[in-house]
C-alpha positions in Angstrom: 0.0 0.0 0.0 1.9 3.5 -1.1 2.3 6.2 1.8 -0.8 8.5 2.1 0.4 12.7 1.2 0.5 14.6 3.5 -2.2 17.9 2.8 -1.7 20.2 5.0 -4.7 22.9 6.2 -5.3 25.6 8.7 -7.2 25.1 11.1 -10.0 27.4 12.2 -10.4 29.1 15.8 -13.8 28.5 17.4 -14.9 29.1 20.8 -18.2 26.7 20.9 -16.0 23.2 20.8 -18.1 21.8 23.6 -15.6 18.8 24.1 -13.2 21.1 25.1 -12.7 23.2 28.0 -11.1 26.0 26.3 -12.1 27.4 23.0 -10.6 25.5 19.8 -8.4 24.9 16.6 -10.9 22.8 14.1 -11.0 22.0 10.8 -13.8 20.5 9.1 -14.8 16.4 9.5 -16.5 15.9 6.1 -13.0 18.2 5.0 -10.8 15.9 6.3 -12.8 12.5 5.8 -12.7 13.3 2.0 -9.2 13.7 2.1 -8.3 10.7 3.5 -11.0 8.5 1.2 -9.1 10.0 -1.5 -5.8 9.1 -0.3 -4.5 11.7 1.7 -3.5 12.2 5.2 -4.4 15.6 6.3 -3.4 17.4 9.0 -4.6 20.5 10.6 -2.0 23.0 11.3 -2.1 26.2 14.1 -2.4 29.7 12.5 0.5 31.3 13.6 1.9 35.1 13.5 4.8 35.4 12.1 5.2 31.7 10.3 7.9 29.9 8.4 6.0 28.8 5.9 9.3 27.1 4.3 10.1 25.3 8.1 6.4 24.5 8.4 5.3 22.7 5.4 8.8 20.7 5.2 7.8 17.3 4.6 4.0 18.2 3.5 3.2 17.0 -0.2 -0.3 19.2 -0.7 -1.8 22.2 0.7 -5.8 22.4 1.3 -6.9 25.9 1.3 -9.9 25.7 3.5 -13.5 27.3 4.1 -14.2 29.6 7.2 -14.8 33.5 8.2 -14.7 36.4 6.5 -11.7 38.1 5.3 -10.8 41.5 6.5 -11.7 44.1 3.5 -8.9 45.9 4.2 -6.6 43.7 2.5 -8.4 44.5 -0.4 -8.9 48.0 0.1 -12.3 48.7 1.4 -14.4 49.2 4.8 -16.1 46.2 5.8 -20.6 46.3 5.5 -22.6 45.0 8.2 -22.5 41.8 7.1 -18.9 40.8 7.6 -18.8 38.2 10.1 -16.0 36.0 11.6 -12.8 38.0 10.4 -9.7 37.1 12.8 -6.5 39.2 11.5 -4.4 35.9 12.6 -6.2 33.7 10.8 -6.0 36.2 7.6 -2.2 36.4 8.4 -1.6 32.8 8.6 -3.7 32.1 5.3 -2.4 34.8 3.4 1.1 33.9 4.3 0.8 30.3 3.6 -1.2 31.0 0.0 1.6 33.1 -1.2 4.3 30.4 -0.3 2.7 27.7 -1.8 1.8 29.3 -5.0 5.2 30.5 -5.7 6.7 27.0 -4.7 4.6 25.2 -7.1 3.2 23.1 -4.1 0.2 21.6 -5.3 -3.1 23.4 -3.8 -7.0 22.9 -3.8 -8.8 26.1 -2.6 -12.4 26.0 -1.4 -14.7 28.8 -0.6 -12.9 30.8 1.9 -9.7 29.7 0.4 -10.4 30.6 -3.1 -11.0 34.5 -1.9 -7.8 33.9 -0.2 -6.3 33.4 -3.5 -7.8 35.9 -5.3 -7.1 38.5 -3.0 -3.6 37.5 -2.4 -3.3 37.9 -6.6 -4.6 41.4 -6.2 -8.5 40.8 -6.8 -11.5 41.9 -4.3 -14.8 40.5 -3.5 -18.2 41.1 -3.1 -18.7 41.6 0.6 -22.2 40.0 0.8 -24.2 38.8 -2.4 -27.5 40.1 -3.3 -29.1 36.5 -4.1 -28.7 34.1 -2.0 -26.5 31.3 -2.2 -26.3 29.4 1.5 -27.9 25.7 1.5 -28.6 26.0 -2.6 -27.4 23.5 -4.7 -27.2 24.1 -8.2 -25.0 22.9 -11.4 -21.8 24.7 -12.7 -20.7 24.1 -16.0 -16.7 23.7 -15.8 -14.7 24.2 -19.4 -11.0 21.8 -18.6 -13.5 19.8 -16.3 -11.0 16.7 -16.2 -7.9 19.5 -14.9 -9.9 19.0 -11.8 -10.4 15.0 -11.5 -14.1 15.4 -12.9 -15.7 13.2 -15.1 -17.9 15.6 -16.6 -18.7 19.1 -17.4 -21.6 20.0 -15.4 -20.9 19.3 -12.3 -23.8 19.8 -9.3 -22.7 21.3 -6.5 -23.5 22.0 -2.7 -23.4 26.0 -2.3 -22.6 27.5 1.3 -21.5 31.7 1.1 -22.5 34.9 1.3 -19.4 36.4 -0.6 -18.1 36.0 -4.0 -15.3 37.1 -6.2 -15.7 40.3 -7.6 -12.5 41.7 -9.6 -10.2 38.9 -10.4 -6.9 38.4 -9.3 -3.9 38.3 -11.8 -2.8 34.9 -12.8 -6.6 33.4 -12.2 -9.0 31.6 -14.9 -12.5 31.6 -14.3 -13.0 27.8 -15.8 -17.0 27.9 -14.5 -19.9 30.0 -13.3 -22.9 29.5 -11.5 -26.4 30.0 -13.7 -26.1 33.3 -11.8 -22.9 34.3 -13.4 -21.2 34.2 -10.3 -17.3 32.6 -10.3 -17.3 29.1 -8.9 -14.6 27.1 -11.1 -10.8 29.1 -11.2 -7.7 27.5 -12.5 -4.9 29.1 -11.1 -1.3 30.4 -12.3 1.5 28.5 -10.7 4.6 26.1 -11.3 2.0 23.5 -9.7 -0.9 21.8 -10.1 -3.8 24.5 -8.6 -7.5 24.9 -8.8 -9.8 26.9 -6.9 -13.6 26.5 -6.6 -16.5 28.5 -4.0 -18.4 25.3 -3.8 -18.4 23.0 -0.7 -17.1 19.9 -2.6 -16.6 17.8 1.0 -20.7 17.9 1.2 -21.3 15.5 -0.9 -18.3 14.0 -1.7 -18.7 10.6 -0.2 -22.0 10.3 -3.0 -20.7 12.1 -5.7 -17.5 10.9 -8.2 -17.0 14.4 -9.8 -16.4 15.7 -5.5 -14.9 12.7 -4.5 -12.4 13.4 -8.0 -11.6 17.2 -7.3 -9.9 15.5 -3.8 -8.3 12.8 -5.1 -7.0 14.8 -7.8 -5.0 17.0 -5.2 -3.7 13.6 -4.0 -3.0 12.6 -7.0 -0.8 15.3 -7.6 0.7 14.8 -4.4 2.3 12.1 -5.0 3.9 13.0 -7.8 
C-alpha cells in the first residue's frame, strides 16, 4: 500500500468546541474525511503570526486551502458592511502567508470557498462583501470548461453552495473555468509552477456520493504524489 500525502490545512479558531474546556483549533470532518477517502492524510496546522511557511510545510506534499470567516476588507482596500462576520487578523495572516508560499513553490493546492478568496485576493483581486441573491444551502450545477484538470468526469458538475461572498475583480494569474447559472465565479484554475484549482463550492458535502467531488480531492492527492 503506497504512503498516504500529507495535505496540509489551517485550522479554524472557534470558541463553541463543547468537548473542550477551552475554545478550539478545528477544521472540518467531512473536510478531512474526504481527504483521507481520496488518499491523503491531512493534517490540521495552528495559524501562527509570524510563520515559516518554508520550516512548516517541510515534509508536506499538498496544501488544502480551506473554508471559514470572512476576510478582513482591508486587505483588499475597502471598509467592511454590516454583514462581515468571523474576520480574525491571525487567521488572515496565517492564510495569506501560507497561499503566497505555496503558489510560488509550485506546491500543489486545492482552494475551497474561503480559500479561493484567499487566493484571489492574495493575486490582487476583491470581492463582493455579501451577495444580493442568496447562495447558502442551494445546490445548483456549474458548467466547468477543462473539467478533467480538476479530476471530474464531466462538465456540469452539481454542486452544494454554502457563502454569502463571492469574487468580484479577479486576481492576476486566475481563470474563471465555471460560473454558476447566476454568473457568479465558482470554477478558477490558477497560475503557478504546480498543479492548482480553486472552486467557491463545498465539494466535501457531498463528496462521499458524488465521483466528480470525491475526483476534485483525489486529484489534489494525486498530484501529491507525484
Amino acid at each position: 500500500m503506497s504512503v498516504r500525502p500529507r495535505i496540509a490545512l489551517i485550522g479554524r479558531f472557534t470558541n463553541t468546541a463543547s468537548a473542550l474546556r477551552y475554545g478550539g483549533v478545528v477544521s472540518s470532518r467531512a473536510l478531512l474525511e474526504s481527504l483521507w477517502d481520496a488518499g491523503a492524510d491531512p493534517i490540521t496546522l495552528l495559524a501562527a503570526a509570524e510563520s515559516d511557511w518554508k520550516q512548516r510545510l517541510q515534509g508536506y506534499q499538498g496544501v488544502l486551502l480551506a473554508g471559514g470567516g470572512d476576510i478582513n476588507p482591508a486587505r483588499y482596500g475597502q471598509e467592511p458592511d454590516a454583514s462581515v462576520y468571523d474576520v480574525d487578523d491571525l487567521q488572515d495572516e496565517s492564510d495569506f502567508g501560507m497561499t503566497e508560499y505555496v503558489l510560488q513553490q509550485g506546491i500543489p493546492t486545492l482552494a475551497v470557498c474561503r480559500g479561493l478568496h484567499v487566493v484571489n485576493v492574495v493575486r490582487g483581486g476583491t470581492l463582493i462583501q455579501d451577495m444580493p441573491e442568496n447562495h447558502r444551502h442551494v445546490v445548483q450545477e456549474v458548467k466547468v470548461s477543462d473539467y478533467e484538470s480538476f479530476g471530474f468526469t464531466s462538465e456540469l458538475v452539481a454542486t452544494s453552495c454554502y457563502h454569502h461572498q463571492a469574487i468580484d475583480k479577479l486576481g492576476s494569474g486566475l481563470e474563471v473555468l465555471g460560473r454558476g447559472p447566476d454568473g457568479t465565479i465558482e470554477a478558477v484554475g490558477i497560475e503557478s509552477t504546480g498543479w492548482a484549482r480553486g472552486v467557491q463550492w463545498h465539494p466535501e458535502d457531498t463528496a462521499k456520493s458524488d465521483a466528480n467531488q470525491h475526483g476534485l480531492f483525489a486529484r489534489l492527492v494525486k498530484e501529491a504524489r507525484a
